[in-house]
C-alpha positions as CSV (number, residue, x, y, z in Angstrom):
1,X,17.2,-14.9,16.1
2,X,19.3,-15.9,19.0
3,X,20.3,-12.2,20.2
4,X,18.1,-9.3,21.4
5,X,16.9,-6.4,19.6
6,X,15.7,-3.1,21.0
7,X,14.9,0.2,18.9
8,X,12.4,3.0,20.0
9,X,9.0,2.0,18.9
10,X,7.3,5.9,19.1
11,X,7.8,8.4,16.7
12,X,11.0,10.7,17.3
13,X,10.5,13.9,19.1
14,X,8.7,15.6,22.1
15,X,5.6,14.0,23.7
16,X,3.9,12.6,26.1
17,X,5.7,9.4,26.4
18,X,8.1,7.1,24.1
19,X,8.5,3.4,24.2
20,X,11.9,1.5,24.1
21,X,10.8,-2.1,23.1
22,X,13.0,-4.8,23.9
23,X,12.8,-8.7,22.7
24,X,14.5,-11.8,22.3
25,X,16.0,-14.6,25.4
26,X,17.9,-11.6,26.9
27,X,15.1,-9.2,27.1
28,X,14.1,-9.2,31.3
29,X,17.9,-9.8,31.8
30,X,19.0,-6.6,30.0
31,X,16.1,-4.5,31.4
32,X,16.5,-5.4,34.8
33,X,19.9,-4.3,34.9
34,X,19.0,-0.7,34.3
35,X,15.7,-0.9,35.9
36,X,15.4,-0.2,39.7
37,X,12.7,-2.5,40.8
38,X,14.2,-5.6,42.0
39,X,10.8,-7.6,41.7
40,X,10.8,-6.9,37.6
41,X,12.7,-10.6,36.5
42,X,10.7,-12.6,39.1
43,X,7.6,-11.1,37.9
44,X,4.6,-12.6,35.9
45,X,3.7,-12.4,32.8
46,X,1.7,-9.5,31.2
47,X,2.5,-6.6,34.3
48,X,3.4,-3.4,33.9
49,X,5.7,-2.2,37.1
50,X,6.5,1.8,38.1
51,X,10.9,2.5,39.0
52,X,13.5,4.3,37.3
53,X,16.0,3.7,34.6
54,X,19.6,4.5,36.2
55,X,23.4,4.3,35.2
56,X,25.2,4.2,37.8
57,X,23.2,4.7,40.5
58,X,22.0,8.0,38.8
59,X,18.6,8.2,37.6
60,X,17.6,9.0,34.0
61,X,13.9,8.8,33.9
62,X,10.7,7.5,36.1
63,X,9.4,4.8,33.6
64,X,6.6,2.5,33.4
65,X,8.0,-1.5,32.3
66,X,5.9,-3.8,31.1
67,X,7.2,-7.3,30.7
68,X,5.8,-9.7,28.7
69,X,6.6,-13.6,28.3
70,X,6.7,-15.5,24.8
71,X,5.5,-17.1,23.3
72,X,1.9,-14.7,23.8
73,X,3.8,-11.6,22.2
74,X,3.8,-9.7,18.7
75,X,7.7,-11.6,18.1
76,X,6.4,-14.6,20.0
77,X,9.6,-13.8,22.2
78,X,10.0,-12.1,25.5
79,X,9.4,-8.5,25.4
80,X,10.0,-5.6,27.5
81,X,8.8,-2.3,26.9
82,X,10.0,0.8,28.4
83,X,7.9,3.6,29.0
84,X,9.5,7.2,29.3
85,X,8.7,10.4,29.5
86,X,8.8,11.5,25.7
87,X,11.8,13.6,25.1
88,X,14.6,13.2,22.1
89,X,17.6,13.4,24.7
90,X,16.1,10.8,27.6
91,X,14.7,8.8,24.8
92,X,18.1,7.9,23.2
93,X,20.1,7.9,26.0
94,X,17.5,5.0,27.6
95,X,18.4,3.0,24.3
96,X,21.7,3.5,24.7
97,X,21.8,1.8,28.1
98,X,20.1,-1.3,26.6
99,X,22.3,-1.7,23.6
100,X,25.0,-1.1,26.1
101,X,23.8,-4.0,28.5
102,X,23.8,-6.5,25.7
103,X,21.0,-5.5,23.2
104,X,21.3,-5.2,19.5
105,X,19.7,-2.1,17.4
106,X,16.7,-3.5,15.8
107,X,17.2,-3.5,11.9
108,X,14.1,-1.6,10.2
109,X,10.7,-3.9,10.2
110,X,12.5,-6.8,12.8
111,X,9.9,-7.0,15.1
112,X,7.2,-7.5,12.6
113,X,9.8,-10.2,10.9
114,X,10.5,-11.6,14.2
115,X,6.8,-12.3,14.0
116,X,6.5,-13.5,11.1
117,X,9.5,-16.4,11.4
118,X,8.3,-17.0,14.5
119,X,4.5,-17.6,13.2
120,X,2.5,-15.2,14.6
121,X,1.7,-13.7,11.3
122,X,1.7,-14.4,7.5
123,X,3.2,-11.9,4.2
124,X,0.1,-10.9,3.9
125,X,-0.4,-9.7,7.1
126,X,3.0,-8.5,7.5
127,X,2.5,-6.0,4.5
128,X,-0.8,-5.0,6.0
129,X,0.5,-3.8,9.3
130,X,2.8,-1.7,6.8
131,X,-0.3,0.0,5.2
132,X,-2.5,0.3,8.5
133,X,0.3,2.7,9.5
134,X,0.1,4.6,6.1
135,X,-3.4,4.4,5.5
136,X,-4.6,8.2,5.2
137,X,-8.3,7.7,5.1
138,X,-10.9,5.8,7.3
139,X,-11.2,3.0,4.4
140,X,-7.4,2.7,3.8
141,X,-7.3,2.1,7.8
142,X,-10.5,-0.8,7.1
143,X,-8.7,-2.3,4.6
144,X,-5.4,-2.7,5.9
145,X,-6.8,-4.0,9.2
146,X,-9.0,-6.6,7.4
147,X,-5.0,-7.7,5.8
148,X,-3.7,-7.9,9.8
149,X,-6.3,-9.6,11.0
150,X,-6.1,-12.2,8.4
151,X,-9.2,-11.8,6.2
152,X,-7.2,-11.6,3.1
153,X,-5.0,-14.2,3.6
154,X,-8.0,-16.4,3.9
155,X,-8.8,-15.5,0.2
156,X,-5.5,-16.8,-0.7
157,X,-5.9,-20.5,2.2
158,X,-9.5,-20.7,0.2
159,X,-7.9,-20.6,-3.3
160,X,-4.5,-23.4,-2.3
161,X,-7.7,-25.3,-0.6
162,X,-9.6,-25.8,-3.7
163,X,-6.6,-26.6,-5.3
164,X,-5.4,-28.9,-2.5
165,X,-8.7,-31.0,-3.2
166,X,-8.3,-31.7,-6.5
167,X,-4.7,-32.6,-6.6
168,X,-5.3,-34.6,-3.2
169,X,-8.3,-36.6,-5.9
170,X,-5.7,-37.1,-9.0
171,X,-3.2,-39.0,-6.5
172,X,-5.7,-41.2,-5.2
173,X,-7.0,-42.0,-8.4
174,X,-3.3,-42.7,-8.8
175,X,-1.8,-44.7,-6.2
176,X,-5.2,-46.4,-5.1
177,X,-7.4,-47.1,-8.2
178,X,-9.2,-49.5,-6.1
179,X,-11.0,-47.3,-3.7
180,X,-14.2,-46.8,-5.9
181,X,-15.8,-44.3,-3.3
182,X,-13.2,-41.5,-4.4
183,X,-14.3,-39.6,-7.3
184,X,-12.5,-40.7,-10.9
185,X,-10.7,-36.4,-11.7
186,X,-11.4,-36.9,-15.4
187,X,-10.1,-34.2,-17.6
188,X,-12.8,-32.5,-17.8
189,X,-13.6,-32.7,-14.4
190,X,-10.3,-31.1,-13.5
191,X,-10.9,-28.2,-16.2
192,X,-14.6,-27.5,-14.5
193,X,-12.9,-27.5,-11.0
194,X,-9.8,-24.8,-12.8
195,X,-12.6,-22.7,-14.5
196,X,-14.0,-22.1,-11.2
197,X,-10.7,-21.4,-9.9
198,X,-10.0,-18.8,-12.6
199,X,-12.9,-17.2,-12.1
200,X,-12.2,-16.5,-8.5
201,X,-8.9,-15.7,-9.1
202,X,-10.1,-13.1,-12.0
203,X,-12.6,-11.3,-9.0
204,X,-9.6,-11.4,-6.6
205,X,-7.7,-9.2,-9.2
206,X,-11.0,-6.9,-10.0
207,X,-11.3,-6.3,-6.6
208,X,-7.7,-5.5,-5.7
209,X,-7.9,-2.3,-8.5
210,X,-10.6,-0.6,-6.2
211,X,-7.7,-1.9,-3.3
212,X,-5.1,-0.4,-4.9
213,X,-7.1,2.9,-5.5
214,X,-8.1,3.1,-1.3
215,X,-4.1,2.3,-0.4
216,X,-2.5,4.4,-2.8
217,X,-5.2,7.3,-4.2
218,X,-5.0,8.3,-7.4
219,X,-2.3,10.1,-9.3
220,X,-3.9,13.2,-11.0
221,X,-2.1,15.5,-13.4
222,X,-3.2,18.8,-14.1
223,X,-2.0,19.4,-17.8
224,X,-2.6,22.2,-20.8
225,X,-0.3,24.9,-22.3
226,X,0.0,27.8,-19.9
227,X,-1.8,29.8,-18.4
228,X,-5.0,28.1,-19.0
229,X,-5.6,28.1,-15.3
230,X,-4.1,24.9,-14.1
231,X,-2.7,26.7,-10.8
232,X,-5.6,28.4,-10.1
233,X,-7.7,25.2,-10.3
234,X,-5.5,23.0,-8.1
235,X,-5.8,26.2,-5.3
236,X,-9.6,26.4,-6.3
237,X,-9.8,21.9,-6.0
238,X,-7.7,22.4,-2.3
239,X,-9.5,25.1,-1.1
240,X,-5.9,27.0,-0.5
241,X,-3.3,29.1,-2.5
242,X,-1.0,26.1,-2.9
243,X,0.2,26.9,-6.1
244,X,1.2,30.8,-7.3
245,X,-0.9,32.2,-9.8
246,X,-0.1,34.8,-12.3
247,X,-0.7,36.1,-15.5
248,X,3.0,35.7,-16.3
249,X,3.1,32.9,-19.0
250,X,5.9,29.8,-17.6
251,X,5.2,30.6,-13.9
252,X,4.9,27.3,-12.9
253,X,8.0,25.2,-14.2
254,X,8.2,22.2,-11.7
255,X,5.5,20.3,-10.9
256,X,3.5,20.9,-7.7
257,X,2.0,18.6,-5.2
258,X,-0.9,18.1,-3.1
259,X,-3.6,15.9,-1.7
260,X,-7.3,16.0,-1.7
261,X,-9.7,13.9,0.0
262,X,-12.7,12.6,-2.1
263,X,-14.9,10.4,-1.0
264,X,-12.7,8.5,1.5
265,X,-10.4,8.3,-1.6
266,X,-7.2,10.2,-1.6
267,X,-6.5,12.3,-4.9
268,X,-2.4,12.9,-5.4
269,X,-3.4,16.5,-7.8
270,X,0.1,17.4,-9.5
271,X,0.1,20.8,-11.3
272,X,2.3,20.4,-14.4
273,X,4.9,23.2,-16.0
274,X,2.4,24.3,-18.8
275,X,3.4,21.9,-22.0
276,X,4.4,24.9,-25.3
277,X,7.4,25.0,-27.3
278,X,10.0,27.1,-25.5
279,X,13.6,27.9,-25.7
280,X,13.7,28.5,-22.3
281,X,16.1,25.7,-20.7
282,X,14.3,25.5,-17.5
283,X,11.1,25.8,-18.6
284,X,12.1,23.0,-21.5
285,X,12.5,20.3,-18.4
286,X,9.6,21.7,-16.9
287,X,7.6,20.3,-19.9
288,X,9.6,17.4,-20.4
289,X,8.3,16.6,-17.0
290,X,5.3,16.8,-17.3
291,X,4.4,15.1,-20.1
292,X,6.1,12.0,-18.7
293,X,4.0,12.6,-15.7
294,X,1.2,12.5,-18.1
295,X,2.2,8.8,-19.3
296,X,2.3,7.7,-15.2
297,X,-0.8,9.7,-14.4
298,X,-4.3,7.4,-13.5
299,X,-6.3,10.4,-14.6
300,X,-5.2,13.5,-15.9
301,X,-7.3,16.4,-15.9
302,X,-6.5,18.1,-19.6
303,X,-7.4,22.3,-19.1
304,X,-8.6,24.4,-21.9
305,X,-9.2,27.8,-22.1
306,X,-12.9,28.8,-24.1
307,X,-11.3,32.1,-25.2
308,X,-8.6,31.0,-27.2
309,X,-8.3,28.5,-30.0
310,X,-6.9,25.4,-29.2
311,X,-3.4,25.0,-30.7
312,X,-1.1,22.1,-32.0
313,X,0.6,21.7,-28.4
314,X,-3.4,21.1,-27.0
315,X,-4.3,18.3,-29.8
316,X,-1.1,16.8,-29.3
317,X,-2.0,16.6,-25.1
318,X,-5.6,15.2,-26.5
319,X,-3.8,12.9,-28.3
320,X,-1.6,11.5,-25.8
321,X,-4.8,11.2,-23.0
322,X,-7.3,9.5,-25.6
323,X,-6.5,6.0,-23.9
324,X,-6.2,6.7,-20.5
325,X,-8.8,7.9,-17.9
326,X,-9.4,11.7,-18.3
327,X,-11.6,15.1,-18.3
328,X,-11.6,18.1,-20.4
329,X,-12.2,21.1,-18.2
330,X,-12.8,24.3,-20.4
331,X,-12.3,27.3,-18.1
332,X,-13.0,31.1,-18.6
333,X,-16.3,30.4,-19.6
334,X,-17.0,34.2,-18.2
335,X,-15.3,35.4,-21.6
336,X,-16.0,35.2,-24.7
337,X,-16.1,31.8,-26.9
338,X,-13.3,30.9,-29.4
339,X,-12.4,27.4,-29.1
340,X,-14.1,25.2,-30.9
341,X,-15.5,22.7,-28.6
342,X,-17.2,20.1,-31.2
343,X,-14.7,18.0,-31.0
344,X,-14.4,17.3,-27.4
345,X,-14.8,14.3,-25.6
346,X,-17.5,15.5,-22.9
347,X,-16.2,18.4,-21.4
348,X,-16.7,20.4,-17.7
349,X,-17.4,24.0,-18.3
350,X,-16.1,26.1,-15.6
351,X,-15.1,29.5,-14.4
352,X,-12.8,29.5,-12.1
353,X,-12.5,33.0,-11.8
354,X,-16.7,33.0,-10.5
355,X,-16.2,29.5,-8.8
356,X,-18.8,28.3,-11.6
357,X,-19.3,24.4,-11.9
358,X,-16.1,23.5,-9.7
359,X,-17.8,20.9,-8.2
360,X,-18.9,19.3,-10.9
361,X,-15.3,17.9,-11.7
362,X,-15.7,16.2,-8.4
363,X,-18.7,14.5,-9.6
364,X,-17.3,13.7,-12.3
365,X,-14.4,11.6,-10.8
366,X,-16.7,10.2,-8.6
367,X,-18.2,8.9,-11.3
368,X,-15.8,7.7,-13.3
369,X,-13.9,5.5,-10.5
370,X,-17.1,4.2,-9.3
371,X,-16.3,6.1,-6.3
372,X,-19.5,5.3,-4.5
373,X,-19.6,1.6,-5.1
374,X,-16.0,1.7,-3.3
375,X,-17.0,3.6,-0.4
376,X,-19.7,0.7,0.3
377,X,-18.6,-2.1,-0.9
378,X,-16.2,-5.0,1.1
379,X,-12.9,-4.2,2.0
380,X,-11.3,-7.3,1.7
381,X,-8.3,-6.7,-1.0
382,X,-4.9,-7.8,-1.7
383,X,-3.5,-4.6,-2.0
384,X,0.4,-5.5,-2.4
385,X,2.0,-5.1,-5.6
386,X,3.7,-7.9,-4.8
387,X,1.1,-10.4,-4.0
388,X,-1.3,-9.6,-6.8
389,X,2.4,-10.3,-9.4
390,X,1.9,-13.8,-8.0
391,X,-1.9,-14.1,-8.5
392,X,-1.4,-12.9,-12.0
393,X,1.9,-15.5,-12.7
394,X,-1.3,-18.1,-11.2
395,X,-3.7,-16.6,-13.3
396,X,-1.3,-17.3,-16.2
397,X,-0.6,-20.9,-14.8
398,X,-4.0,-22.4,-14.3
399,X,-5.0,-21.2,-18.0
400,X,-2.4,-22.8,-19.6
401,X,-2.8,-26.1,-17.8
402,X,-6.6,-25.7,-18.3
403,X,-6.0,-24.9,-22.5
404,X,-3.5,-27.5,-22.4
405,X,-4.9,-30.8,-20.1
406,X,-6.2,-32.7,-23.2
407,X,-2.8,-33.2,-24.5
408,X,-1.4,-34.7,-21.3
409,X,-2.3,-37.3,-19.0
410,X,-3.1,-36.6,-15.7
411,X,0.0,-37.6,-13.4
412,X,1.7,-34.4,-15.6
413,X,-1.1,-32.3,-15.4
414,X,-0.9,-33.1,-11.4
415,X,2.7,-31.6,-11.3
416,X,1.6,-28.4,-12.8
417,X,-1.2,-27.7,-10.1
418,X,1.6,-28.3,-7.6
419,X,3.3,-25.6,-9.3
420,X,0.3,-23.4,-8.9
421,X,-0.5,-24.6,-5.1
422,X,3.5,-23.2,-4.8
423,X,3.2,-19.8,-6.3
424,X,-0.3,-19.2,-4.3
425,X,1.4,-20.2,-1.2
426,X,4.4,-17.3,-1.9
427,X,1.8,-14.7,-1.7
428,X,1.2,-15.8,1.8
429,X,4.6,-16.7,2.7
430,X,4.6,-20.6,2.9
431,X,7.3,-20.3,0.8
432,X,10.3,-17.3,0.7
433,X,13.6,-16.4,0.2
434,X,16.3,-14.6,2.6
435,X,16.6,-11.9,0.0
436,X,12.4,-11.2,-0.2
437,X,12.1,-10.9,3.6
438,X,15.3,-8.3,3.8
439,X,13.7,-6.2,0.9
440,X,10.1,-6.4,2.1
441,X,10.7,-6.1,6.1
442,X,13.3,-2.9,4.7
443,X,10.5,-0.8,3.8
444,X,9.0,-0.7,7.8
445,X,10.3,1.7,10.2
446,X,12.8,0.9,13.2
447,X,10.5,-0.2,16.1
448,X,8.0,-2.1,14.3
């Protein structure tokens, strides 16, 4: 981290203004050397000064600078920021100057990386800046902030501090079995002390499902045979013609996205080719498709029609659902009854032709992803698919010591927890490798 980075922290295009950020030791020096007020290196701290950027003596753009000394920065480095009028042409050719003068182009994430080597902020944190700019909904934004600000990672320091105690007890007991003030960490008092430990670990894990549902929605497949009405629901769901509805059976043969806001919850609907028997090549992958969308799906929203009876291609979709989260939606209910509905697992009875009992599918998912306990309940989540791998692999770890301490003695069983105290500091980034910071830090944007 010896060079200087700069990339364009705004997003491309025309507006108002854009931001060239600058850091590392060469950060004032580069600046100033395209920056027409004289006063900018000798400067304090934490001001913002009004010039020009020029080359050559000809001026590009009137810019506000700010300059900022490390270590009280996002990298903990010196940091410049230019600010230009918004533009794609002055924009570029203002970062071009800098990388010109001595600046490097800043790899994608390697400011927030910067930060993260230099201390400012932990993994944790580091993903959560990641989310707060992808959050869709006011509670994705809550959550992902609580992660920045460090209110997760806390869950994690709590966890390796509870742990940290009793290992810090075995070793006394250990190296100093003289000091009788220090409590004797028995086997079973170690079990009682992990049993407590597993049980916060287990809520952790509870809790990061609802997190997971608030960061990423959930995936919904529309599925049934065609032209059941599938199209005409999504449209009906969105409140838009998204989808094209006709009466032509096969209409739809890719899949069709959009997103729908419930509850502060995002829903990812996907209208699905309808699922028959065809001969039709196209409409063969269309079906292909979805029923391996089915198999991903977090709820799939199975469509029947109440004037038709239900064929082997429908009992086969029932069949494949029956273990995952899902609702039967009869439509047509405005014509007259031939499926046999006995043997359906509480159904939703709609028309969407007269907008009858729409909302009650709504409702429905509400319900059924405690929807409402979500939208007041505590934000504080580990959210990262990453992070919540390791809490499992600890998870995993502390029951086996705990099922297994009676047949070792307690210097081994001391070197497992360790292990433990280890995995829970990788979810935080106490410990890491090159390769996990290149493929985690990849994912951000250039300029952040």
């Amino acid at each position: 981290m010896d060079d200087t980075i700069a990339a364009i922290s705004t997003a491309q295009g025309i507006g108002a203004i854009s931001i060239i950020r600058v850091s590392g030791p060469k950060a004032f020096e580069i600046v100033s050397k395209i920056f027409s007020n004289k006063n900018f290196l000798e400067a304090p701290s934490h001001t913002i000064h009004y010039g020009y950027i020029v080359d050559n003596g000809k001026k590009i753009d009137e810019v506000l600078v700010s300059k900022m000394n490390g270590p009280k920065t996002f990298t903990c480095e010196d940091v410049a920021e230019i600010n230009a009028h918004g533009g794609i042409t002055t924009t570029n050719e203002i970062l071009e100057l800098v990388l010109v003068n001595g600046a490097r182009l800043a790899e994608p994430g390697e400011f927030t990386k910067r930060a993260f080597l230099n201390g400012r902020i932990d993994l944790t944190e580091a993903e959560g800046i990641m989310d707060l700019i992808n959050s869709k909904t006011d509670k994705a934004r809550e959550m992902a902030l609580n992660q920045v600000s460090g209110e997760v990672s806390n869950l994690i320091r709590d966890l390796r501090n509870d742990l940290a105690g009793i290992i810090s007890n075995i070793e006394v007991n250990i190296d100093y079995p003289e000091y009788e003030d220090t409590p004797v960490m028995t086997n079973n008092k170690v079990k009682n002390s992990l049993n407590s430990l597993e049980k916060k670990i287990n809520n952790i894990l509870e809790k990061s499902n609802e997190g997971e549902i608030i960061k990423n929605g959930i995936k919904t497949v529309i599925a049934g045979k065609p032209n059941v009405g599938k199209s005409s629901l999504l449209n009906r769901l969105l409140g838009e013609d998204r989808a094209i509805v006709t009466d032509v059976q096969g209409t739809t043969r890719d899949s069709i996205e959009a997103s729908l806001v419930i509850d502060n919850i995002v829903l990812n609907l996907i209208d699905t080719a309808g699922i028959r028997d065809t001969s039709d090549t196209v409409e063969s992958i269309g079906v292909s498709k979805s029923l391996s969308l089915i198999d991903q799906a977090d709820l799939v929203l199975v469509v029947l029609n109440y004037n038709e009876e239900m064929t082997a291609d429908e009992r086969m979709i029932l069949e494949k659902i029956r273990d995952k989260n899902h609702i039967i939606i009869v439509n047509k209910t405005d014509l007259e009854k031939k499926l046999d509905t006995s043997e359906l697992d509480n159904p939703i009875y709609i028309s969407i032709k007269d907008d009858k009992n729409i909302d009650e599918i709504k409702d429905r998912i509400k319900e059924l992803f405690n929807l409402e306990k979500i939208e007041t309940g505590d934000l504080t989540y580990l959210t990262s698919a990453r992070s919540k791998a390791i809490l499992r692999q600890v998870l995993d770890s502390v029951s086996d010591v705990r099922e297994g301490i009676d047949n070792y003695p307690i210097d081994i069983v001391e070197i497992d927890l360790k292990k433990i105290w280890d995995l829970l500091g990788d979810i935080i980034g106490e410990n890491y490798s090159e390769e996990l910071l290149d493929e985690l830090f990849s994912r951000f944007c250039v300029g952040k």
